[in-house]
C-alpha positions in Angstrom: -59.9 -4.7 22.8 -60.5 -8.3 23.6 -64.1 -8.0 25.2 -64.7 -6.3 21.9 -63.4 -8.9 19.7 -65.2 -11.5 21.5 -68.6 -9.4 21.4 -67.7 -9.0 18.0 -67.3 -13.2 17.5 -70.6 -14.0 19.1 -72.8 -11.5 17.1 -70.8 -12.4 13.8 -71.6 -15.8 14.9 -74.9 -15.2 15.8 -75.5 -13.1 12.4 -74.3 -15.5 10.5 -76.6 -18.7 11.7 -79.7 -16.4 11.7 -79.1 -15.1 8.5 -78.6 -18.4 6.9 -81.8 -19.6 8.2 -83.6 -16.9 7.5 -81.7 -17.1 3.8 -83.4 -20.7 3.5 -86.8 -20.4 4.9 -87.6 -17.5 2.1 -86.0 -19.8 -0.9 -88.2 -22.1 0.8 -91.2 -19.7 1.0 -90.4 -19.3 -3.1 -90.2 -22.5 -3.9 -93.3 -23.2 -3.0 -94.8 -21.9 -6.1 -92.7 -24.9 -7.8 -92.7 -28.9 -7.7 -89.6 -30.6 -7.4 -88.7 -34.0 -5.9 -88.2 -34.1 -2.0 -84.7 -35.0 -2.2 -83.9 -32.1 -5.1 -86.2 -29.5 -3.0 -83.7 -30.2 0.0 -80.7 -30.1 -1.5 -80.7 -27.2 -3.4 -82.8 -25.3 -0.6 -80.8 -26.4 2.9 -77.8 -28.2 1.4 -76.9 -25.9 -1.4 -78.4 -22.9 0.4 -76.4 -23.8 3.8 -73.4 -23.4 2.3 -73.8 -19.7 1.6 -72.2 -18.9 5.2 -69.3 -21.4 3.9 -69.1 -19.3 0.4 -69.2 -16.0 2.2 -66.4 -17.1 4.6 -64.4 -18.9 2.1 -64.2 -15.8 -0.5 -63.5 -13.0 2.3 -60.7 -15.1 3.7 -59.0 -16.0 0.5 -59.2 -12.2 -0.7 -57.3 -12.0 2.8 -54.8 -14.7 2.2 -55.9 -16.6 5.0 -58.1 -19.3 2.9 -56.4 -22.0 5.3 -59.6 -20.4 7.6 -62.1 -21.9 5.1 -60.4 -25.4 4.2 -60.6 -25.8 8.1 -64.1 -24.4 8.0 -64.7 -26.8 5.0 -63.6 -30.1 7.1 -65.4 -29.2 10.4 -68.5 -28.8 8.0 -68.6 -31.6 6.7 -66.9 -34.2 9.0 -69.9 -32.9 11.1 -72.3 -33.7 8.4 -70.8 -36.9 8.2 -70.8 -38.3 11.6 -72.7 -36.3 14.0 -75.6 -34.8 11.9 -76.4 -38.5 10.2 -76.2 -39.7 13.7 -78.6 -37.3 15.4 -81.2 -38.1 12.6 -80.9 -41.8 13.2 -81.3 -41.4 17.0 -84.4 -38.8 16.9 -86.3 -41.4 13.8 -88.6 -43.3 15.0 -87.2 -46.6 14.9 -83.8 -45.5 15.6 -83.0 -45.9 11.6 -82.9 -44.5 8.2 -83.5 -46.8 5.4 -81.6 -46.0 2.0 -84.1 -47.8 -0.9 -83.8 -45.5 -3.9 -81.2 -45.9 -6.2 -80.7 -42.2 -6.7 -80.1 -41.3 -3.3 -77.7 -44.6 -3.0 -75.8 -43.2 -5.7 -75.8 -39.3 -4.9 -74.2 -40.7 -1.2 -71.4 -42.1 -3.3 -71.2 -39.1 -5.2 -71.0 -36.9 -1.8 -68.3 -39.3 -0.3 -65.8 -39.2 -3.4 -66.4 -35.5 -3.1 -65.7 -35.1 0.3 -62.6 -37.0 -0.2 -61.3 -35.0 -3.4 -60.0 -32.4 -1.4 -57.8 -34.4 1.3 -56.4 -36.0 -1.9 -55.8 -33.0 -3.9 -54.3 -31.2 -1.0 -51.0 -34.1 -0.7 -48.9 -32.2 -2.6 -49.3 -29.8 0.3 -51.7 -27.0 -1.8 -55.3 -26.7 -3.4 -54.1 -24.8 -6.3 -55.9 -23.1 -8.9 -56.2 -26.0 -11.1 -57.6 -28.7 -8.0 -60.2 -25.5 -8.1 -60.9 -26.2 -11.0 -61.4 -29.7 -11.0 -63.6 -29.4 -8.2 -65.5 -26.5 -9.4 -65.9 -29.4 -12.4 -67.3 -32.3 -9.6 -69.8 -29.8 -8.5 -70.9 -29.2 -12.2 -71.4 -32.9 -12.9 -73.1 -33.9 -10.1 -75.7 -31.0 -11.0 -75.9 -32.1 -14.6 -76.4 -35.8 -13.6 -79.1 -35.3 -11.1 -81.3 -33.2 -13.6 -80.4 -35.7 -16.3 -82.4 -38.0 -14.3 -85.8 -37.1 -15.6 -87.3 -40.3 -14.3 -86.4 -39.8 -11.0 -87.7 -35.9 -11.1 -90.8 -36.6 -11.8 -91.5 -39.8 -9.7 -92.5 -37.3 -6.6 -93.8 -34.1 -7.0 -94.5 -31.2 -4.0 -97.1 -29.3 -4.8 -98.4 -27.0 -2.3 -101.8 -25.2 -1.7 -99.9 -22.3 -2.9 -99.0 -23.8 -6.1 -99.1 -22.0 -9.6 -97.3 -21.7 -12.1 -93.8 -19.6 -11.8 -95.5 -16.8 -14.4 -98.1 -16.6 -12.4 -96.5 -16.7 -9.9 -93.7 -13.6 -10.3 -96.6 -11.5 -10.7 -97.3 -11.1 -6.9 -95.8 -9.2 -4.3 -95.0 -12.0 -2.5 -92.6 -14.1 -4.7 -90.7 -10.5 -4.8 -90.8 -9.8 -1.1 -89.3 -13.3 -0.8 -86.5 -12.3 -2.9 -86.0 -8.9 -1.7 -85.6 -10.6 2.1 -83.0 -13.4 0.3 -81.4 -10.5 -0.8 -81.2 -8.8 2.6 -80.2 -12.0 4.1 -77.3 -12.4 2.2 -76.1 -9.2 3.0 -76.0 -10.1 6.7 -74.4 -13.2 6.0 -71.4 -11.6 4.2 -71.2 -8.6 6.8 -71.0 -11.6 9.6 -68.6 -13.5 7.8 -66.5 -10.4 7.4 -66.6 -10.5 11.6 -66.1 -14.1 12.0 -62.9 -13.8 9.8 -61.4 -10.6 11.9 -62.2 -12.5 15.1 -60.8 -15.9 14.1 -57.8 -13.9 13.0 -57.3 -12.4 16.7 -58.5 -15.7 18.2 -55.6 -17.1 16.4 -52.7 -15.2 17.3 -53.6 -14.6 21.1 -54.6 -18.8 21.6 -51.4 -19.7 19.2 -53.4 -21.8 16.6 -53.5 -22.5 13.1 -56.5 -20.6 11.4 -57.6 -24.1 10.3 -58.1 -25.7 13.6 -60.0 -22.3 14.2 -62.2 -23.2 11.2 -62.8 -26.7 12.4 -63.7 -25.9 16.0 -65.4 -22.9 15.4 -66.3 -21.6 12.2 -67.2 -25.0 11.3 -68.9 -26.3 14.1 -71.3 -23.2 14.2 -72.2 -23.5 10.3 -73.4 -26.8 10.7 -75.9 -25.9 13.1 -79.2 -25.2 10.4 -78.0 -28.7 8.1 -78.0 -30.4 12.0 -81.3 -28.5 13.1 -83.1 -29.7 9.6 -81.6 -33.4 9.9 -83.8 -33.7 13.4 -86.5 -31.9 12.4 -86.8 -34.2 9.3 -86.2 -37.2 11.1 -88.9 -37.0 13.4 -91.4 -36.5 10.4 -90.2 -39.5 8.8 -88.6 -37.2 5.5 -85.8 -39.5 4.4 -85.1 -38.0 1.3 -85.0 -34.7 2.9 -82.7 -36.0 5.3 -80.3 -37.2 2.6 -81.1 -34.0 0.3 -80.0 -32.1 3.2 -76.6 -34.0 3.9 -75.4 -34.4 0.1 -75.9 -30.7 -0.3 -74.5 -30.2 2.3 -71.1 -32.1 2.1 -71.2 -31.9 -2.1 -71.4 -27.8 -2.0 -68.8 -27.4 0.5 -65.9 -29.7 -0.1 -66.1 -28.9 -4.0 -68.1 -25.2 -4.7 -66.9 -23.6 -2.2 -63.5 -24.7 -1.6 -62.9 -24.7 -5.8 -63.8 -20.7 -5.5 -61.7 -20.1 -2.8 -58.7 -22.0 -4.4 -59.0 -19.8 -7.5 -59.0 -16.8 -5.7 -56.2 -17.7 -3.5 -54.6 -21.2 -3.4 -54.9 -23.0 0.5 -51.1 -24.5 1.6 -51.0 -26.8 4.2 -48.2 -27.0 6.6 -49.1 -29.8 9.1 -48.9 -32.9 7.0 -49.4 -35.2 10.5 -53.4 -33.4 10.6 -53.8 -34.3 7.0 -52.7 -37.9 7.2 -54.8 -38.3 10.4 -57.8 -36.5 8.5 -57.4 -38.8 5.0 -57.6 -41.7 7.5 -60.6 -40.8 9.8 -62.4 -39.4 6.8 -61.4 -42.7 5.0 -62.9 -45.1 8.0 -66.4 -42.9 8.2 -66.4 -43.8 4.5 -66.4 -47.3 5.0 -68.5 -47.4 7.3 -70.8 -45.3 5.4 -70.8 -47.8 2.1 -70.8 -50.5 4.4 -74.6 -50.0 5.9 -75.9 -48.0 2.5 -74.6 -51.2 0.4 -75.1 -54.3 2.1 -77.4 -53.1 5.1 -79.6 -50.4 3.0 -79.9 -48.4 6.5 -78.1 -46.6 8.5 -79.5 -47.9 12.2 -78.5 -47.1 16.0 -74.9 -49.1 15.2 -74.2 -46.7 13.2 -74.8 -43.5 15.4 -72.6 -44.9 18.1 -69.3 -45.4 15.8 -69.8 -42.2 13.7 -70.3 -40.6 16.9 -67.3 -42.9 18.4 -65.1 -41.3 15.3 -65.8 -37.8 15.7 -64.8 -37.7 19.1 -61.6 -39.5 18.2 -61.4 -36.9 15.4 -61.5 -34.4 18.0 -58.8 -36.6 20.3 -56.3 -36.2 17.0 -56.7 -32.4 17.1 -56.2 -32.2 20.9 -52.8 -34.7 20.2 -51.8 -32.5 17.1 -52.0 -29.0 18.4 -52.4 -28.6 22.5 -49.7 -31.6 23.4 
């Protein structure tokens, strides 16, 4: 029973990155057909789209009465995205930095921080009830409605491909539909894999005596951030900053107030260790400040940078080792 669980684990886990890419590179083969900014192209299609796995996860755990599994999920995800995955991008640029110039992305990074902190906030009366689910649903909603209202900045940079035309056009060949048909099958092997991860973080839970959430952070987490980490280094090394930064709003923004305002409403997330959510606010408050710190007065994020974020997220994982194996 065990050997199967973990065989179980590992091609849930396997299903569910593969799927996820695969998910993304056919909204990416679609989109081809339309022009969008860099930064808007990358979040919707790898930030946005990333967080399908998170969705998936987060739904079939809260219809289970286990959401704690996606609110762990949730912080692994994106304390990843903000310390390690900004990090890795920094270290495989070029000159060993990223330089933050437009005002758009300078603001949509402020918008992403005060979203990834709603949550630990929302959470310190010790539940994310239906009505933080709302409110967060609500972020999510705003942020969208801001960044389109920013026609100006829509329409500065435009990707047009070779394989442009326009989407009339284009929905009359087969290939815009076999796209679609192969999103379609992709998201049904992310939701069957999430169904596996969830039944083996379950087992994983009881026979290791842990809290589903730490599951969710070392895990579940861990192993969803692999395509947003993946796409940071491959963007990096092309010298895409707004596809860099596309990728880690989305990817913070979708998780911490989409997905964790669905799973709310379905089932409200209590928290019983108050010590891991004081230690959280704190660490997640420091990577904050040292987040506005290089995007306001520096305008970069540089090698200095790498080496504290990094610093934190190993002290993150320190607090976990402290909280739960000690």
């Amino acid at each position: 029973m065990d050997f199967l669980v973990i065989i179980i684990f590992i091609l849930s886990a396997i299903g569910i990155y593969l799927s996820g890419e695969f998910v993304v590179n056919n909204i990416i083969n679609f989109s081809r057909y339309i022009g969008l900014s860099p930064f808007i192209i990358s979040f919707f299609l790898m930030g946005v789209s990333s967080a399908l796995p998170n969705l998936f996860l987060g739904s079939g755990a809260a219809f289970k009465k286990i959401p704690e599994l996606s609110l762990g999920d949730v912080f692994g995800n994106d304390f990843i995205n903000l310390t390690i995955v900004i990090s890795l991008a920094v270290l495989f640029s070029k000159y060993k930095k990223i330089q933050v110039k437009n005002l758009f992305i300078k603001q949509s990074v402020i918008f992403m921080i005060l979203a990834a902190l709603a949550p630990l906030f929302l959470v310190a009366d010790g539940i994310l009830s239906r009505y933080d689910g709302l409110f967060l649903l609500s972020l999510f909603g705003f942020y969208i409605w801001w960044s389109f209202s920013r026609q100006n900045y829509l329409t500065e940079k435009i990707y047009y491909s070779s394989d442009y035309k326009p989407l009339r056009l284009a929905l009359k060949e087969w290939s815009a539909y076999a796209s679609l048909l192969k999103i379609i099958l992709g998201i049904i092997i992310l939701f069957l894999s999430a169904q596996g991860i969830i039944y083996s973080a379950k087992f994983f839970a009881s026979i290791l005596n842990l809290p589903l959430v730490i599951i969710g952070i070392l895990i579940v987490g861990f192993g969803n951030s692999l395509p947003e980490t993946y796409f940071a280094i491959s963007s990096s090394r092309k010298g895409e900053t707004e596809l860099i930064f596309g990728n880690m709003v989305g990817s913070v923004i979708a998780p911490a107030t989409l997905v964790l305002g669905i799973v709310s409403i379905i089932f409200p997330i209590y928290i019983n260790n108050f010590l891991f959510l004081e230690i959280n606010r704190i660490l997640y408050l420091l990577v904050i400040f040292i987040l506005l710190w290089f995007i306001l007065k520096k305008k970069e994020f540089n090698l200095y940078t790498a080496i504290i974020l990094i610093g934190i997220y190993l002290l993150f994982l320190t607090s976990l080792k402290y909280i739960y194996f000690n």
